[in-house]
C-alpha positions in Angstrom: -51.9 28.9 -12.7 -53.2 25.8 -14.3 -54.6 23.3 -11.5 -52.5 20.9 -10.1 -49.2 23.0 -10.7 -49.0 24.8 -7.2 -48.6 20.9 -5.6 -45.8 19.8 -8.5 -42.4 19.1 -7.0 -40.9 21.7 -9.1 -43.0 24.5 -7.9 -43.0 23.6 -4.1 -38.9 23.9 -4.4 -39.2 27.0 -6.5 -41.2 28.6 -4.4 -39.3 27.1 -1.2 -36.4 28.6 -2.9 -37.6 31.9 -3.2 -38.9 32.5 0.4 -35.2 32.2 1.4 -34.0 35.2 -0.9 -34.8 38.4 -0.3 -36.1 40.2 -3.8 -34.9 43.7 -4.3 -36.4 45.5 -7.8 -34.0 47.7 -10.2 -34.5 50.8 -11.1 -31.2 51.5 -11.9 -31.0 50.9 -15.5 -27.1 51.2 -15.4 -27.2 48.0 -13.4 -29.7 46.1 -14.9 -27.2 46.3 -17.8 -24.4 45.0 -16.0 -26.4 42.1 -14.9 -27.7 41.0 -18.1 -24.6 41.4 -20.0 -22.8 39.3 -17.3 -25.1 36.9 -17.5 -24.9 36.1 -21.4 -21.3 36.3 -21.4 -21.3 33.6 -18.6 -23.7 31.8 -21.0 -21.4 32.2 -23.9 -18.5 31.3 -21.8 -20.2 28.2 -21.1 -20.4 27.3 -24.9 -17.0 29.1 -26.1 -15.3 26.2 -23.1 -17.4 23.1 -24.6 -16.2 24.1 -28.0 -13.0 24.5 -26.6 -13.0 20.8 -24.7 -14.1 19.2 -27.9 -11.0 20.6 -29.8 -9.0 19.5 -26.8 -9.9 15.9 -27.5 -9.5 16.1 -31.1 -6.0 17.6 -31.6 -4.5 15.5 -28.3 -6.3 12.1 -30.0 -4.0 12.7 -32.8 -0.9 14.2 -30.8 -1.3 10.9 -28.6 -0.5 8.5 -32.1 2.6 10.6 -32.9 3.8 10.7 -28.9 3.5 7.1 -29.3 5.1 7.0 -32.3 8.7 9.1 -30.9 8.5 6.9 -28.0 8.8 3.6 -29.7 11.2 4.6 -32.7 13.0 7.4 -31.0 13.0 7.1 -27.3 11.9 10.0 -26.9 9.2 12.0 -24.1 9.7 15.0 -25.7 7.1 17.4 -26.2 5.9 17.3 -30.1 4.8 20.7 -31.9 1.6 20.1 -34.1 1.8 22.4 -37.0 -0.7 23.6 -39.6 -0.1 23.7 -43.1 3.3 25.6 -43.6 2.6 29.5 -42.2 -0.1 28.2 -40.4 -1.1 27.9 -36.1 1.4 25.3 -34.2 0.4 23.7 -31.0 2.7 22.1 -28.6 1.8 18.6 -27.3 3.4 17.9 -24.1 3.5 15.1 -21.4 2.2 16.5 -18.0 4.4 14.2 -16.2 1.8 12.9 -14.0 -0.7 10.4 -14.4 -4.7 9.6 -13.8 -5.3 8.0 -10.1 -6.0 4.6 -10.2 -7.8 2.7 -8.0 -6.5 -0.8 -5.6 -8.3 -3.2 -8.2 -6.2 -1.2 -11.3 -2.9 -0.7 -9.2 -3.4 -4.6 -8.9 -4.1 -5.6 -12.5 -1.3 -3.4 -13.4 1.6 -4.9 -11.1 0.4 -8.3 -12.4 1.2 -7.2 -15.7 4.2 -5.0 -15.5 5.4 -5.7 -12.6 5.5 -3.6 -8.7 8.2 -0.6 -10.3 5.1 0.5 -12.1 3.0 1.7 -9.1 3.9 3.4 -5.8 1.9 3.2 -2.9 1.5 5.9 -0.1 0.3 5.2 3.4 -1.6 8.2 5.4 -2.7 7.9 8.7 -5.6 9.7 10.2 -7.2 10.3 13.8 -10.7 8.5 14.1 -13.3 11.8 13.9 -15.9 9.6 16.0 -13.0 8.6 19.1 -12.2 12.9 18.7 -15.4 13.5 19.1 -16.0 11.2 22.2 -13.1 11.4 23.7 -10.8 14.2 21.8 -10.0 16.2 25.3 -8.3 12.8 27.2 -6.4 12.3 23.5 -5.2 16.2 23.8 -3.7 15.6 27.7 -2.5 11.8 26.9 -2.6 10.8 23.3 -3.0 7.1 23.8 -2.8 7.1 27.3 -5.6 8.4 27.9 -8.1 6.8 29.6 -10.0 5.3 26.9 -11.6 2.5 26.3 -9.5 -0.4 24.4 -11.8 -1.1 21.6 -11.3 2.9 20.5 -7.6 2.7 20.8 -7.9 0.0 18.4 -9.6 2.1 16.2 -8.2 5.4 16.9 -5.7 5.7 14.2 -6.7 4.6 10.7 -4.6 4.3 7.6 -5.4 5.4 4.3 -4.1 3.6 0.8 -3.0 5.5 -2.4 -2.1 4.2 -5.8 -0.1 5.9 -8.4 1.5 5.7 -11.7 5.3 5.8 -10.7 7.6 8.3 -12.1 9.1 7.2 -15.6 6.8 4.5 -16.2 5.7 6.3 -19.6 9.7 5.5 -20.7 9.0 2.2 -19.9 6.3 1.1 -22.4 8.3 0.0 -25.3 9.7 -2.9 -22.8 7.0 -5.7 -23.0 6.7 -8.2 -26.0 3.5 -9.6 -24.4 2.1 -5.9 -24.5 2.0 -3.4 -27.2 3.2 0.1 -26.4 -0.5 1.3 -27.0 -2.1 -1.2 -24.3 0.6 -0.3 -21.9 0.0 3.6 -22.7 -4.1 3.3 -22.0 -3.0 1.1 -18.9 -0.7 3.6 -17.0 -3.1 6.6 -18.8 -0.7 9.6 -18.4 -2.0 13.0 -18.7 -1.1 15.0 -21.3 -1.3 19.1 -22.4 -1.7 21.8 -24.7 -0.1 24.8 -25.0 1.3 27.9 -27.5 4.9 27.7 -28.3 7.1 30.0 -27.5 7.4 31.8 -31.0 3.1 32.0 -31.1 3.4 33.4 -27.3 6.5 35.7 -28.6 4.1 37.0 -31.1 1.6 37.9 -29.0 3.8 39.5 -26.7 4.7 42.0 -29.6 
C-alpha cells in the first residue's frame, strides 16, 4: 500500500465502511452469476434512462412550440400526437394538468403580473414537535388547556404556506397584451407528458 494511503480520507471511510458489513465468500457459481448480471443490467439501466431523459427533452422542446401554437390560434389544451414521417412512430404530447411548485417570492411576482386568479394558496397547520415533546402528555388530557406555559401555547400551533399554479391558468395565457403567451407559459411552467397512442399501444397488445 503506497505510504500515506492508509491515513487518506477515502480509505479511513472505506475501511470504516467495511467493518460494518459482514463479508461472506461465493462459492456458488450459480449465484455469483446472478449478481454480476444484476449488476450490469442496473448499470445499463442507468445509461438506457439518461438516453431516455435526453429524448424526453428533445421531443417535448418541440411538442411545447406546437402546444403553444393550438393554444393561441385554436384555443385549444388538447393533447397533440407528434408523428414521424408518414408510416413512421407517433408520440402523444399531453398537458399533465398540474403545474411545477412555486415558491412565496414567484407566487408574488406572478399575482403582480396576472393577477391573484392565477395562484391559490393553502394553509396547513401543524402541532409544535418541541411543545409535544415537552409537554405532549398535558396536550393529550387538555389540548390547550393544559397547564402549559403561555409562551408555548403561543407557539404550539404553527401554520404552513403553499403556492400553486391554479387550475386553468394554462387557458388563460393568450389573455395579456403586455405578456406574450410564451412568457406567461415559462411563468406558470405547467408540466407536460409523453405517452404511446392508443393505435401504437393497440399494436402492441396484438
Amino acid at each position: 500500500m503506497p505510504k500515506g494511503l492508509q491515513d487518506s480520507p477515502f480509505f479511513v471511510k472505506f475501511a470504516t465502511l467495511m467493518k460494518k458489513y459482514k463479508i461472506y465468500q461465493i462459492a456458488n457459481r450459480f449465484l455469483k452469476t446472478k449478481i454480476c448480471k444484476y449488476k450490469k443490467i442496473k448499470a445499463e439501466i442507468a445509461e438506457l434512462e439518461a438516453i431516455k431523459g435526453r429524448l424526453d427533452a428533445d421531443i417535448k422542446a418541440k411538442a411545447r412550440k406546437m402546444f403553444l401554437d393550438e393554444i393561441v390560434n385554436h384555443k385549444s389544451t388538447d393533447p397533440i400526437v407528434l408523428k414521424e414521417t408518414p408510416g413512421g412512430s407517433e408520440i402523444l404530447f399531453y398537458f399533465m394538468g398540474k403545474y411545477e411548485n412555486v415558491n412565496v417570492d414567484k407566487a408574488k411576482l406572478i399575482q403582480k403580473k396576472y393577477g391573484k386568479g392565477f395562484i391559490t394558496k393553502t394553509t396547513s397547520y401543524v402541532l409544535d414537535p418541541k411543545v409535544m415533546e415537552l409537554h405532549g402528555k398535558k396536550i393529550l388530557d387538555a389540548l390547550m388547556k393544559a397547564d402549559i406555559p403561555q409562551e408555548y401555547k403561543k407557539t404550539l400551533l404553527k401554520s404552513t404556506d403553499k403556492f400553486c399554479i391554479s387550475k386553468g391558468s394554462i387557458s388563460k395565457i393568450n389573455s395579456f397584451e403586455k405578456y406574450s403567451p410564451e412568457e406567461v407559459l415559462t411563468d406558470i411552467a405547467p408540466m407536460f407528458g409523453l405517452k404511446d397512442t392508443v393505435e401504437e399501444e393497440s399494436d402492441e397488445l396484438v
